[in-house]
C-alpha positions as CSV (number, residue, x, y, z in Angstrom):
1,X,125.0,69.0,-24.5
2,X,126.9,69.8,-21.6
3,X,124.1,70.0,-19.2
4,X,122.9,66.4,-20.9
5,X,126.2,65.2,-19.8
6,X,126.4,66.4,-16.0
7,X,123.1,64.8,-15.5
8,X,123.7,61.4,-16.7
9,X,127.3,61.8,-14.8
10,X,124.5,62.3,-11.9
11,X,122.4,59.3,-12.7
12,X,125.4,57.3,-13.5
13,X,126.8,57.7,-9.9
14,X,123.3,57.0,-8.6
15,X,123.3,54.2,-10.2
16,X,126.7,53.2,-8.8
17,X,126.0,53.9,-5.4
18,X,122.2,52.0,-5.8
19,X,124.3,48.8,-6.7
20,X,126.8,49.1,-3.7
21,X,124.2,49.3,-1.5
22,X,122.4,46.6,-2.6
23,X,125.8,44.5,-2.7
24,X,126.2,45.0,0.8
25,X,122.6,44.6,2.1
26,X,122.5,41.1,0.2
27,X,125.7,40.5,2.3
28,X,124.6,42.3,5.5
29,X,121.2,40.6,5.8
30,X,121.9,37.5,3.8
31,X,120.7,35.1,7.2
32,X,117.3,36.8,6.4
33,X,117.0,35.4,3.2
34,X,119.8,33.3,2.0
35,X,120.1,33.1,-1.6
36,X,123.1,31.3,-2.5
37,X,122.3,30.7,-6.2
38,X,123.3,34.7,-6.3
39,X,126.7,34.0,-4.7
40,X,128.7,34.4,-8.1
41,X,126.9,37.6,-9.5
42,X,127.9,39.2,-5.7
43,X,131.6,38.1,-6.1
44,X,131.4,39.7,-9.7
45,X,129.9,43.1,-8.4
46,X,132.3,42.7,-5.3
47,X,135.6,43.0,-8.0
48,X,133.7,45.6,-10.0
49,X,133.5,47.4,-7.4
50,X,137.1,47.0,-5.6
51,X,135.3,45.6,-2.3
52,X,137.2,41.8,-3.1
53,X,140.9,44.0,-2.4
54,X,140.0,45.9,0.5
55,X,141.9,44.7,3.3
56,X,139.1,46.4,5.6
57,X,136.8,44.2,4.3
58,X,138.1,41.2,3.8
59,X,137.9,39.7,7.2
60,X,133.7,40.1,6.9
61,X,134.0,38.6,3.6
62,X,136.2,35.7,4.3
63,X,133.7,34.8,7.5
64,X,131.0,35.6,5.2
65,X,131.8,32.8,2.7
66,X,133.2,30.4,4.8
67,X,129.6,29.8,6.4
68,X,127.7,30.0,3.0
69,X,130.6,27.1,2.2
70,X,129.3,25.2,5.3
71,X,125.6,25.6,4.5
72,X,126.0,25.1,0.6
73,X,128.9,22.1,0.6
74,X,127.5,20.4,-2.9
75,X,128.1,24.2,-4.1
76,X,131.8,24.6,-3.6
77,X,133.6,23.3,-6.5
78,X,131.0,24.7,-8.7
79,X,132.0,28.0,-7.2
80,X,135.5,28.0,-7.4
81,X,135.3,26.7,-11.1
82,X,133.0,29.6,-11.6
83,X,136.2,32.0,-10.0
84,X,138.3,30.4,-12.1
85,X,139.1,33.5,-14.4
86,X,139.2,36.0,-11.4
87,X,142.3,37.4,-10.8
88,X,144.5,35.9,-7.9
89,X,144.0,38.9,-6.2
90,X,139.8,38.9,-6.4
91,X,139.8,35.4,-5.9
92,X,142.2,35.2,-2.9
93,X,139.5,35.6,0.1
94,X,137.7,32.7,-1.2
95,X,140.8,30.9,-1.0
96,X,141.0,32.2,2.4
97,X,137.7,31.0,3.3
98,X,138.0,27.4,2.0
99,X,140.8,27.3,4.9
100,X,137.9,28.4,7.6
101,X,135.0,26.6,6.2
102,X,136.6,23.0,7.8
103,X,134.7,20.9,4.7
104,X,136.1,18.0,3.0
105,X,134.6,19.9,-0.4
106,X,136.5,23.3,0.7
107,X,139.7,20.8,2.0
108,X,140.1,18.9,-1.6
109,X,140.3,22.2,-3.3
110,X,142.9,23.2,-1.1
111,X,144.4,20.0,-0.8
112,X,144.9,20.2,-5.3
113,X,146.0,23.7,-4.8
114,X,149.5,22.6,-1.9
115,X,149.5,19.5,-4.1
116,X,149.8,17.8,-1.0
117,X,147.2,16.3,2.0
118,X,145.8,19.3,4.3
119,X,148.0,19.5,8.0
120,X,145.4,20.1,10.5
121,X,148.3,22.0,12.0
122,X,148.3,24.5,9.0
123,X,144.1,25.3,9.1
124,X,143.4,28.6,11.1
125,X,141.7,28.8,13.8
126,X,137.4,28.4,14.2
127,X,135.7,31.5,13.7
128,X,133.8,31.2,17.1
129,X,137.8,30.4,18.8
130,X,139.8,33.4,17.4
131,X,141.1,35.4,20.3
132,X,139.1,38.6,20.5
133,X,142.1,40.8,20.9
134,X,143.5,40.1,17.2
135,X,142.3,42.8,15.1
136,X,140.4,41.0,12.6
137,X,138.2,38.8,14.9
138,X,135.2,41.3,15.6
139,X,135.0,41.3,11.7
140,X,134.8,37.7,11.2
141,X,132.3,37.2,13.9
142,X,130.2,39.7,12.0
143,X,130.4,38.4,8.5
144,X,129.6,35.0,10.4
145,X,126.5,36.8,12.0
146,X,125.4,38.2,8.7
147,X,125.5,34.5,6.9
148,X,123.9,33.0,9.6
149,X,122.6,34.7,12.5
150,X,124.1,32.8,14.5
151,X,123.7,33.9,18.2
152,X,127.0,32.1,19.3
153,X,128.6,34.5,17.1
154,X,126.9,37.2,19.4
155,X,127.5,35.9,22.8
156,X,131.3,35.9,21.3
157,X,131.5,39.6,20.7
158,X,129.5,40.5,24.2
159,X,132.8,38.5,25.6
160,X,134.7,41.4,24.2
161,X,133.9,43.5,26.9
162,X,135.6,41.6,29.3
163,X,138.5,43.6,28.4
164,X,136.7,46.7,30.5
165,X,139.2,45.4,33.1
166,X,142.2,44.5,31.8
167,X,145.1,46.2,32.9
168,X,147.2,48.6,30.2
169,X,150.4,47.1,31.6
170,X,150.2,43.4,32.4
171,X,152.0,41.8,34.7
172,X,155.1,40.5,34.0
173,X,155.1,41.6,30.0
174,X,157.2,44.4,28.6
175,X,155.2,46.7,26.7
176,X,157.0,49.1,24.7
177,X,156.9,52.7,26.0
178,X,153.8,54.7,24.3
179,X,152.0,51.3,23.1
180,X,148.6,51.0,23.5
181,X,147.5,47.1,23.4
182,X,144.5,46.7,20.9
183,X,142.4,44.6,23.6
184,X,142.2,47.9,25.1
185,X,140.5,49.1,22.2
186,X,138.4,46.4,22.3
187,X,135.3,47.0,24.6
188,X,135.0,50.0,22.7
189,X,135.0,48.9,19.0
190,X,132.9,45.9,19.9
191,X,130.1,48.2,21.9
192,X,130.2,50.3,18.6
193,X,129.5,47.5,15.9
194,X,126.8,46.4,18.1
195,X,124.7,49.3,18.7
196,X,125.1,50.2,14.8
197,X,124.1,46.5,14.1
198,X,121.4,46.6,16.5
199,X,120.0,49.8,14.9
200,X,119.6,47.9,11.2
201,X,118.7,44.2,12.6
202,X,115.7,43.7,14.8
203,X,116.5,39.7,15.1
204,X,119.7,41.0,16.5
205,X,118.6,42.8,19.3
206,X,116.3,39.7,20.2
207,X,119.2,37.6,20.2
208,X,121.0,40.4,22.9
209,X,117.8,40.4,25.0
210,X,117.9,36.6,25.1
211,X,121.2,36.5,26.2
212,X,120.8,39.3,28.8
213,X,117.2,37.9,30.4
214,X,118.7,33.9,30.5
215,X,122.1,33.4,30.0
216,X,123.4,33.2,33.6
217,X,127.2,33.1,32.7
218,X,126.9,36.8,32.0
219,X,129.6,38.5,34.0
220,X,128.8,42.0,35.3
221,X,130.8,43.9,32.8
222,X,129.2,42.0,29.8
223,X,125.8,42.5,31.6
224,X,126.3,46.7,32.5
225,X,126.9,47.0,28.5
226,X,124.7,44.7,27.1
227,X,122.1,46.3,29.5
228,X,123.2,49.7,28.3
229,X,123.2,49.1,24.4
230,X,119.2,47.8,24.7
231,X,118.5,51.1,26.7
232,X,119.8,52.8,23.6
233,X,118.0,50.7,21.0
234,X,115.1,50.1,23.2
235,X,114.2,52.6,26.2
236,X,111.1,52.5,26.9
237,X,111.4,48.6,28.2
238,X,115.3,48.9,29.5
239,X,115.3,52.5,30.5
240,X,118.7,54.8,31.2
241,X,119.8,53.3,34.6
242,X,120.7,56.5,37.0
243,X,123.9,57.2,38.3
244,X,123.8,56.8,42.5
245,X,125.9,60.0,43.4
């Protein structure tokens, strides 16, 4: 009996683990295939599984949703009628996103919710215009990727390495002693989510080698790195550039 019961504890986590995954690829690679019809049953394994209360994830998610809002507008009310049992807390980055999907269906919602007409002066920012050195952004601009494939959403995150040069100490600002700014971070983090992006999507990497072979605003520290992740994904066309000594 108790070697019955530590092998469907086994299957039971494989199981577990077989739906996460598939959870996250239908989010991931949802511009390959959009399927909004599944929308709900992914916000119900997303509480299952904890993913809706993350704060890691939430900036993807919020993105996420925001452009599935956008592209599915006669779909919105449904949804959130749908949500209506969620708790607050599950239910709170669709909130969120109804703020970033700039729709009159998203902006009635919110509007019933303040009980009041929606300030333009209280809606956040566009995804595409959030400065890159807030912590959150290169998240949104990848769950906006991953709804839509959207190559301005790339050309945004290559224009995270413009902070190669930025100085620690700028100018004219205090920065408390032992602080690190995060848009130092930056060039870093960003050339990290792209190569592992760039490993798992192939349309992705076309969309870099389109921007690198035409785009002529490409400033030479966008260019070196953009250069250096397709040698990495793709050697044998960009090969390893060598080092003049």
């Amino acid at each position: 009996m108790r070697h019955l019961l530590v092998i469907f504890l086994i299957i039971s986590a494989q199981l577990m683990a077989s739906a996460e995954e598939k959870s996250k690829d239908w989010l991931e690679f949802y511009y390959l295939n959009p399927k909004p019809d599944e929308f709900i049953s992914q916000m119900e394994a997303w509480q299952k599984e904890g993913v809706l209360r993350d704060f890691n994830v939430q900036p993807v998610l919020i993105a996420f949703i925001s452009q599935l809002m956008r592209e599915n507008r006669e779909k919105i009310q449904p949804w959130w009628l749908s949500l209506k049992e969620m708790a607050p807390e599950d239910r709170a980055v669709f909130g969120a996103a109804l703020l970033f999907a700039r729709v009159s269906e998203a902006d009635v919602i919110v509007e019933d919710a303040l009980g009041k007409k929606f300030d333009d002066e209280e809606r956040p920012p566009k995804i595409l215009e959030i400065p890159l050195d807030k912590t959150s952004t290169l998240d949104m601009l990848w769950g906006f990727y991953y709804a839509t494939g959207s190559e301005s959403a790339v050309r945004r995150i290559v224009k995270s390495f413009l902070y190669e040069a930025a100085p620690l100490k700028p100018q004219g600002v205090k920065i408390p002693e032992g602080y690190i700014p995060f848009y130092t971070e930056l060039p870093r983090l960003a050339y990290e989510s792209m190569h592992s992006n760039m490993l798992r999507h192939e349309a992705l990497v076309l969309i870099c080698e389109k921007i690198m072979e035409s785009d002529k605003s490409l400033t030479p520290p966008e260019k070196s790195n953009l250069y250096d992740l397709l040698s990495e994904v793709k050697p044998e066309k960009y090969p390893v550039k060598k080092e003049v000594k």
